[in-house]
C-alpha positions as CSV (number, residue, x, y, z in Angstrom):
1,X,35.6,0.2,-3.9
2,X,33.6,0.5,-7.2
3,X,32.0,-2.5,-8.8
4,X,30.5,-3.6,-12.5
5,X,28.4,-5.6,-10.5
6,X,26.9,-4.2,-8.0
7,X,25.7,-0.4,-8.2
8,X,24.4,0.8,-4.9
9,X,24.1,4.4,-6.7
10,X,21.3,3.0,-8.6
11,X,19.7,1.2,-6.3
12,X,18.8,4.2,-4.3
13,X,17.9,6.2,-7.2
14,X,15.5,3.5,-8.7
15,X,14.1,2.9,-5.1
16,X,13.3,6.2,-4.4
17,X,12.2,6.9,-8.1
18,X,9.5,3.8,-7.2
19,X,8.5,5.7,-4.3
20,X,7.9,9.2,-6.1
21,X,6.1,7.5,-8.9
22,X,3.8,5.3,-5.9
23,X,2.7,8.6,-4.5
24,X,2.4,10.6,-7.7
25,X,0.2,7.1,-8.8
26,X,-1.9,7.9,-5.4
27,X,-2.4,11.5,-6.0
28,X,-3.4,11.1,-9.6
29,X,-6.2,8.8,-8.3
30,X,-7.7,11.2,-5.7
31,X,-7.7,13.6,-8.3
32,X,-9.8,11.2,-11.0
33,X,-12.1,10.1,-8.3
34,X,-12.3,12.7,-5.9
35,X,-12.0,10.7,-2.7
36,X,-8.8,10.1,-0.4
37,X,-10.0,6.8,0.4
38,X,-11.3,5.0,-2.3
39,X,-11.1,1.7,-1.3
40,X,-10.2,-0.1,2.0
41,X,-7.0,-0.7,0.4
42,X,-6.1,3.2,1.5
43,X,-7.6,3.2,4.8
44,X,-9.6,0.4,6.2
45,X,-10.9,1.7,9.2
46,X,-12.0,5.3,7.4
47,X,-13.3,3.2,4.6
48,X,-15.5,1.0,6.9
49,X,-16.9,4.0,9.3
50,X,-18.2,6.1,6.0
51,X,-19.7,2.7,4.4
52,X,-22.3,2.5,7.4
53,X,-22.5,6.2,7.4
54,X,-23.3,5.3,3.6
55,X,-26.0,2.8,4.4
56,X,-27.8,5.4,6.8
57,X,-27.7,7.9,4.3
58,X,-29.3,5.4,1.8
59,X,-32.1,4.4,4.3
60,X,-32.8,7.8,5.5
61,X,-33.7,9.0,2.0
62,X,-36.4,6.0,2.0
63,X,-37.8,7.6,5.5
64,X,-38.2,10.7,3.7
65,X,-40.4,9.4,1.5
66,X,-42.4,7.6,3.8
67,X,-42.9,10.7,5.8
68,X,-43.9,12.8,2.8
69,X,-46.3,9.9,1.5
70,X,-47.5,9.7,5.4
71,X,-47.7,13.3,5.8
72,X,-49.6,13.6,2.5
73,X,-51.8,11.1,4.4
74,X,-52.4,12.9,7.5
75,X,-53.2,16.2,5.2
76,X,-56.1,14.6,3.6
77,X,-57.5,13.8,6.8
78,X,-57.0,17.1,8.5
79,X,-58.7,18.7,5.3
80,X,-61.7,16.2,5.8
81,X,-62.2,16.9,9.5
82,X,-62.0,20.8,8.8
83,X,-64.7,20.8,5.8
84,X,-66.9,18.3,8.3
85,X,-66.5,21.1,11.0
86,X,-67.0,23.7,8.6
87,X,-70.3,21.8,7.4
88,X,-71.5,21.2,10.9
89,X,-70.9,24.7,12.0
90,X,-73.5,25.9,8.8
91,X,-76.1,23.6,10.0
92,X,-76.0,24.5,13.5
93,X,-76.6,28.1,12.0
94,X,-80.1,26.0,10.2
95,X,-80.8,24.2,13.6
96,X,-80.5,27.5,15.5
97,X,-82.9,29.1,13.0
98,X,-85.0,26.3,13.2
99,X,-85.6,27.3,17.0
100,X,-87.9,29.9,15.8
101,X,-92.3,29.1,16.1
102,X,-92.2,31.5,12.8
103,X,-90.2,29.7,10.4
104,X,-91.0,26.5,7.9
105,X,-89.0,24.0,9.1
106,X,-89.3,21.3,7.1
107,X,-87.2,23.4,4.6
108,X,-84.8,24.0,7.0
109,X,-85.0,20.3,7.5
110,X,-84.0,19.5,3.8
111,X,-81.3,21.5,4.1
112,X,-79.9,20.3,7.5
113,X,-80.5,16.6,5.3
114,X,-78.2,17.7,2.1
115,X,-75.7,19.2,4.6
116,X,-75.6,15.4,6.3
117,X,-75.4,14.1,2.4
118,X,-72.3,16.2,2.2
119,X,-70.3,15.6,5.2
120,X,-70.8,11.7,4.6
121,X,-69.6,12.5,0.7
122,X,-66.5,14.4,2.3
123,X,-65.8,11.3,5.1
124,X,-66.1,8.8,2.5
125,X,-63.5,10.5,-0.4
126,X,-61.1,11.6,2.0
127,X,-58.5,8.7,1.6
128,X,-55.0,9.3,-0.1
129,X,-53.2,5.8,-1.3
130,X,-56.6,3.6,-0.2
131,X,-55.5,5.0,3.5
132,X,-58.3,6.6,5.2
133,X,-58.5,8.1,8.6
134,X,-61.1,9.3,9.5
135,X,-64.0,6.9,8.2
136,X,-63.6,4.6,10.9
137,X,-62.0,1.4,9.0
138,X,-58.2,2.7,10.1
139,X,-57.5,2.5,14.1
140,X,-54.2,3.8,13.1
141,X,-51.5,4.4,10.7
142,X,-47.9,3.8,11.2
143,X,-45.5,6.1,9.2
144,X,-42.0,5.2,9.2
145,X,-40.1,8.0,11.2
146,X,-36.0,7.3,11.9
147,X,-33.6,4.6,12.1
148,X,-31.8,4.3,15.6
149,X,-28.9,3.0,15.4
150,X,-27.1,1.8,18.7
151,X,-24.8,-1.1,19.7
152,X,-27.3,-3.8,19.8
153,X,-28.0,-3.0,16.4
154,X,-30.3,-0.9,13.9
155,X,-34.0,-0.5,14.9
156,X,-36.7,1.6,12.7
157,X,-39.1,3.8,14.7
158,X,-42.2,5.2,13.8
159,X,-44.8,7.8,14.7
160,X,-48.6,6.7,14.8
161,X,-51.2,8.3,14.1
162,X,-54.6,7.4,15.2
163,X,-57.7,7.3,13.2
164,X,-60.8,9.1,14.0
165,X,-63.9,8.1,13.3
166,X,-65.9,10.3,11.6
167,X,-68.5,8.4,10.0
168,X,-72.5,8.5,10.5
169,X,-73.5,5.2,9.9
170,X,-74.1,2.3,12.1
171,X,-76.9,4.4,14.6
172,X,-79.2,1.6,15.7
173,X,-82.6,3.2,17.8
174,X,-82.6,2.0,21.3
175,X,-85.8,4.2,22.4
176,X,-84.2,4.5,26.0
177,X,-85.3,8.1,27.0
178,X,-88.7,8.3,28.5
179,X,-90.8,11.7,29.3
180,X,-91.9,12.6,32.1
181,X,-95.5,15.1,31.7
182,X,-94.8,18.4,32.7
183,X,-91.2,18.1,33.1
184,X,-89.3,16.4,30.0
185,X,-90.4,16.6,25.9
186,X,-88.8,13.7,24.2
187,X,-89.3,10.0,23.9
188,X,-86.7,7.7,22.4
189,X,-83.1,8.7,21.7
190,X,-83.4,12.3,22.4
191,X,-84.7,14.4,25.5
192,X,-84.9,18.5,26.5
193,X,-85.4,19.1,29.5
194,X,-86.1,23.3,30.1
195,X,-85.2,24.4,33.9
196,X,-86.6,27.7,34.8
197,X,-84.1,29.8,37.1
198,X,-85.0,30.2,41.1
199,X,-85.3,26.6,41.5
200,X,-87.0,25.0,38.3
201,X,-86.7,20.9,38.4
202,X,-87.5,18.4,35.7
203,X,-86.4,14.5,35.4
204,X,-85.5,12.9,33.1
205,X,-85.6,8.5,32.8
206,X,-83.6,6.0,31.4
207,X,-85.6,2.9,30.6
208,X,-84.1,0.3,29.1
209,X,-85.1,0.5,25.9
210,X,-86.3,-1.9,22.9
211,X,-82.6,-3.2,22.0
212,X,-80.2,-5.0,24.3
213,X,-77.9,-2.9,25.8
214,X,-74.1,-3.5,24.7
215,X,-70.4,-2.3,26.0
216,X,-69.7,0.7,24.9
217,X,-72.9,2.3,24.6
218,X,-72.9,5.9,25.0
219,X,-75.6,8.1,26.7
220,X,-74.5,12.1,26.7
221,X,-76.0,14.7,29.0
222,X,-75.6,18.7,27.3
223,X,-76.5,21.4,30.1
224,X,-75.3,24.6,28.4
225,X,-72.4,24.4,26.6
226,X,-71.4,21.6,29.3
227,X,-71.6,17.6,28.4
228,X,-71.5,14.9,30.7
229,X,-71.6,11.6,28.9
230,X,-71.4,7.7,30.2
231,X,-70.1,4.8,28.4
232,X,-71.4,0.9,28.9
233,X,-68.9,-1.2,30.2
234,X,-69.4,-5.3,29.9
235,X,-70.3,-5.1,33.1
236,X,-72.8,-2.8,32.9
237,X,-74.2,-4.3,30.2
238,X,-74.6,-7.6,31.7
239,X,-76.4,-6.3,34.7
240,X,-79.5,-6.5,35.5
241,X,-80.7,-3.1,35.0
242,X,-78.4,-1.5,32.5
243,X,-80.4,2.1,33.1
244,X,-79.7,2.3,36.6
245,X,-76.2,1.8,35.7
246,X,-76.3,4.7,32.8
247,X,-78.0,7.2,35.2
248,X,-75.5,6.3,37.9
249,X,-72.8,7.5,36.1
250,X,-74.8,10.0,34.3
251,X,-75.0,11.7,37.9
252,X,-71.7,11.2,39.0
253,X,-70.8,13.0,35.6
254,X,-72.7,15.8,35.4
255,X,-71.2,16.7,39.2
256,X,-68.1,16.6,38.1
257,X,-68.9,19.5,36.0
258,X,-69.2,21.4,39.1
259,X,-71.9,23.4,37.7
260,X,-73.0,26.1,40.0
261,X,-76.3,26.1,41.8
262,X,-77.6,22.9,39.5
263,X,-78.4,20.1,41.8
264,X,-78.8,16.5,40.3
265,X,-80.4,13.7,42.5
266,X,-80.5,10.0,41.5
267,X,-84.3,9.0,42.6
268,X,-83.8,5.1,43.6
269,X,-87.3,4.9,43.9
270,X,-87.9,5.4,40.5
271,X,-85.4,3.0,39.0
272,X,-83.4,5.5,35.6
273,X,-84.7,8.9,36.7
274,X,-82.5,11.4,37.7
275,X,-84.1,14.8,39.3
276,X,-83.0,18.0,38.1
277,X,-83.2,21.6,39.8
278,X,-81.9,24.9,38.8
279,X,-81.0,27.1,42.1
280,X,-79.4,29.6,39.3
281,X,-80.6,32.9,38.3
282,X,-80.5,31.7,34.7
283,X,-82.9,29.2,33.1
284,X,-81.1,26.3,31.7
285,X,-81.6,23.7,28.6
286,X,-81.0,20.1,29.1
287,X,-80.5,17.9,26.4
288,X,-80.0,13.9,25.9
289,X,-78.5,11.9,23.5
290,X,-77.8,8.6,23.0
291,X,-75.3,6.6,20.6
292,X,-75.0,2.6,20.4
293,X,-71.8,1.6,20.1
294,X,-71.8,0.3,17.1
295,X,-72.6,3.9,15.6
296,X,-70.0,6.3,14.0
297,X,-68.0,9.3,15.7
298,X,-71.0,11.4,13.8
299,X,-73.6,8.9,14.7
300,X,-76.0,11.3,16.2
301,X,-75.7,13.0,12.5
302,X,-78.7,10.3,12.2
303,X,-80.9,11.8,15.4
304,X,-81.4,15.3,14.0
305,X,-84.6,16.3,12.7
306,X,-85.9,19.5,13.0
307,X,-88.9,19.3,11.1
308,X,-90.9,20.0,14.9
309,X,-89.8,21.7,17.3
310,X,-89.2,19.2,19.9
311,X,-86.7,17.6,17.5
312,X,-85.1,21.1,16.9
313,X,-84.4,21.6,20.3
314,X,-82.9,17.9,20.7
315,X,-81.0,18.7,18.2
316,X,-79.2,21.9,19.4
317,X,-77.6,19.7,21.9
318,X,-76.8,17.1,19.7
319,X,-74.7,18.9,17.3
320,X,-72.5,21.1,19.7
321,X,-71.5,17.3,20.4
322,X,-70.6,16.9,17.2
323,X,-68.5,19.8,16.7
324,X,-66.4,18.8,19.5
325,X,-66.3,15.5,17.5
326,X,-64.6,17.2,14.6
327,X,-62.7,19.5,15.8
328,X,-60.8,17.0,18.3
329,X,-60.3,15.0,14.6
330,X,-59.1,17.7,13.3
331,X,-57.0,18.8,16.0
332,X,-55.1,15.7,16.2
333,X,-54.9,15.1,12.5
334,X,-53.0,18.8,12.2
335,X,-50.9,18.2,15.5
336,X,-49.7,15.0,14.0
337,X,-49.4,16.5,10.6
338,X,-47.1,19.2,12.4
339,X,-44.7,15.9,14.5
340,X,-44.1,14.3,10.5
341,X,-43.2,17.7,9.3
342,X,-40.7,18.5,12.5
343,X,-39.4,15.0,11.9
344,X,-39.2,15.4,7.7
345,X,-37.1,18.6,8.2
346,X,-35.3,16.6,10.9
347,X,-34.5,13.8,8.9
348,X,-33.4,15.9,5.9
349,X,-31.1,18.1,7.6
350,X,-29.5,14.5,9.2
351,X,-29.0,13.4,5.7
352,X,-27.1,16.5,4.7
353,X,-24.7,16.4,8.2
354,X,-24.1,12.7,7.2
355,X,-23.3,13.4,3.7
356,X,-21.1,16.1,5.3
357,X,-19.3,13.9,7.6
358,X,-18.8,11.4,5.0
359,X,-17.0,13.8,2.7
360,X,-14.9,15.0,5.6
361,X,-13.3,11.4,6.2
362,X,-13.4,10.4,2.2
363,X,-13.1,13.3,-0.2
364,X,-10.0,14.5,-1.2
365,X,-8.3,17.9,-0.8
366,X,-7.9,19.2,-4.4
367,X,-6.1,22.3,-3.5
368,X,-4.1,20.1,-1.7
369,X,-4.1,16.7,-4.2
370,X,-2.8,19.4,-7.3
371,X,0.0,21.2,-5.4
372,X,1.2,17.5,-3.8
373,X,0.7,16.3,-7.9
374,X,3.3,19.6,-9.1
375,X,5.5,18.4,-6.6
376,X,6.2,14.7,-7.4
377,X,6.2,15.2,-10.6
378,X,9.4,17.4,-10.5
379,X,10.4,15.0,-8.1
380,X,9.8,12.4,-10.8
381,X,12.3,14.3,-12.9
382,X,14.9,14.5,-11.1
383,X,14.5,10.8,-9.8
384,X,15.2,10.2,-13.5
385,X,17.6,12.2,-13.4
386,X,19.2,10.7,-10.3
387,X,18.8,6.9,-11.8
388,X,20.3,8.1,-15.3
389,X,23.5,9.3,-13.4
390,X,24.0,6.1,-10.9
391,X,23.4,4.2,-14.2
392,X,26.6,6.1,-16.0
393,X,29.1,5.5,-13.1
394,X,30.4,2.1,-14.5
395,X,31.2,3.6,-17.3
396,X,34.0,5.7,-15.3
397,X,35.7,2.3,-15.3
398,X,36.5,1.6,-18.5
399,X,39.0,4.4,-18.5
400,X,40.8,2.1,-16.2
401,X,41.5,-0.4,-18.6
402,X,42.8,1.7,-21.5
């Protein structure tokens, strides 16, 4: 039966046509923009993954900066400690010349006091952004390292890095080494103490001193290129006789050294004095320090003096101390350094796979997009086609009524 009114012909052509021009519509879009889904209109659930993969992206680019500012940061300080190693390296070289009867040591001394100018120069400029680490104002510094991202929710982590104090102020004298004749040269904050080999012996004493002890006092002990060293607690402090405390500990630490054929002896008749002898076949050099707690990582820096040659042997001791100082600063500094770098390269390369997998679930094939586009559109013209036909099939009618 065929109808003026009702052309189901047409319908199907113009339906279909509708279709074709839908997709060719679609495929036209992903060629303008480049992405398959635009919108959550095209895919909601693709569309909502790569919008938080989005979001990561965008917040891991501000962690890269943060690591390159903090890693910038932790550079300056590991080039600080290094030149304060270097520095204390030359004026051991001045302190070791300064051993010698035959030399004028109160040059040597002015030089050993510029090199001290310089290394408290270096402490004080090495700070990047107002951040420094290694003058003793910054316990730490916490440089933003990675976002976790988990089902509880997003959390930021971060990698610390501890300051270290290289500074050689706050040294207050505490006069707490006492000599004993024949066996000891020194009296206040430094001692040497020589031990002949084949069973030399020598004491040394620990008074209290002329300033209260406090927590965190530090008394060091150099035999060789050993150190035994004790640190005040409250405690301690509090007690009645602080020295016998210090020299206590100082014993307990210098056996832990386990050095051979030296035999240390706490004399608890004579309140402070340890009693040293040297069963060895080598003569060994004994030297004391102390450090108040409220003195710098450097503070012995204030201690050396070798302008006599008591105070140059004092100070042989002292600064192998100091060395160990730096170089632990500048250890750390460059092994942190090293974690921010691992985690910068980490963190860009995370970026990239992100990016990657966003573009896998978004972008568009275009070798794809422009063969689908050459196909609709000749499906386009032959949908016209198709509608312009169904639309002429009335017509046949007409020739009914003639």
């Amino acid at each position: 039966m065929s109808s003026i009114l009702t052309n189901n012909s047409a319908m199907v052509a113009l339906q279909t046509l509708k279709s074709i021009n839908s997709n060719l519509s679609g495929v036209q879009n992903e060629i303008s923009t480049g992405k398959r889904v635009g919108s959550a209109k095209d895919n909601s659930a693709v569309w909502a993954i790569s919008k938080v993969m989005e979001s990561d992206v965008k917040g891991f680019k501000a962690i890269s900066e943060s690591l390159s500012l903090g890693e910038a940061s932790v550079a300056v300080a590991r080039q600080a400690s290094e030149t304060v190693t270097d520095l204390l390296t030359q004026m051991k070289g001045k302190i070791v010349a300064a051993q010698e009867d035959n030399v004028d040591r109160t040059k040597i001394n002015t030089d050993v006091s510029a090199l001290k100018d310089q290394i408290a120069s270096v402490v004080s400029a090495a700070q990047f952004n107002g951040l420094n680490l290694v003058n003793g104002t910054s316990a730490s510094a916490n440089i933003l390292s990675s976002l976790d991202r988990a089902a509880g929710g997003v959390t930021a982590s971060s990698i610390t890095v501890t300051g270290q104090d290289l500074s050689a102020g706050g040294y207050t004298a505490n006069d707490i080494f006492s000599s004993l004749a024949g066996t000891a040269s020194g009296d206040g904050d430094t001692v040497v103490l020589s031990l002949d080999n084949g069973g030399g012996t020598g004491d040394i004493v620990i008074a209290d001193g002329t300033t209260a002890w406090a927590a965190g006092d530090r008394v060091s002990i150099n035999i060789g290129d050993k150190v035994a060293s004790y640190t005040l607690t409250a405690d301690d402090a509090a007690a009645t006789t602080p020295a016998d405390m210090v020299a206590v500990g100082l014993k307990n630490a210098i056996d832990a050294l386990g050095i051979a054929d030296l035999t240390v002896d706490y004399n608890s008749g004579l309140p402070g004095q340890l009693d040293f002898t040297n069963g060895g076949t080598t003569d060994l050099n004994v030297s004391g320090q102390f450090k108040n707690a409220g003195a710098g990582g450097l503070g012995g820096l204030a201690t050396i003096d070798v302008s006599t040659a008591l105070g140059a042997s004092a100070a042989l001791g002292t600064i192998e101390t100091l060395i160990g100082t730096a170089i632990d600063a500048a250890a750390a500094f460059g092994s942190a350094e090293g974690r921010i770098s691992t985690q910068s390269d980490f963190i860009s390369n995370l970026t990239d796979s992100l990016k990657s997998g966003i573009g896998a679930m978004v972008d568009a094939n275009m070798e794809e997009a422009s063969a689908r586009l050459q196909a609709l559109q000749v499906q386009q013209q032959l949908g016209v086609q198709s509608l312009s036909i169904a639309n002429q099939a009335p017509q046949a009618l007409l020739s009914l009524f003639r």
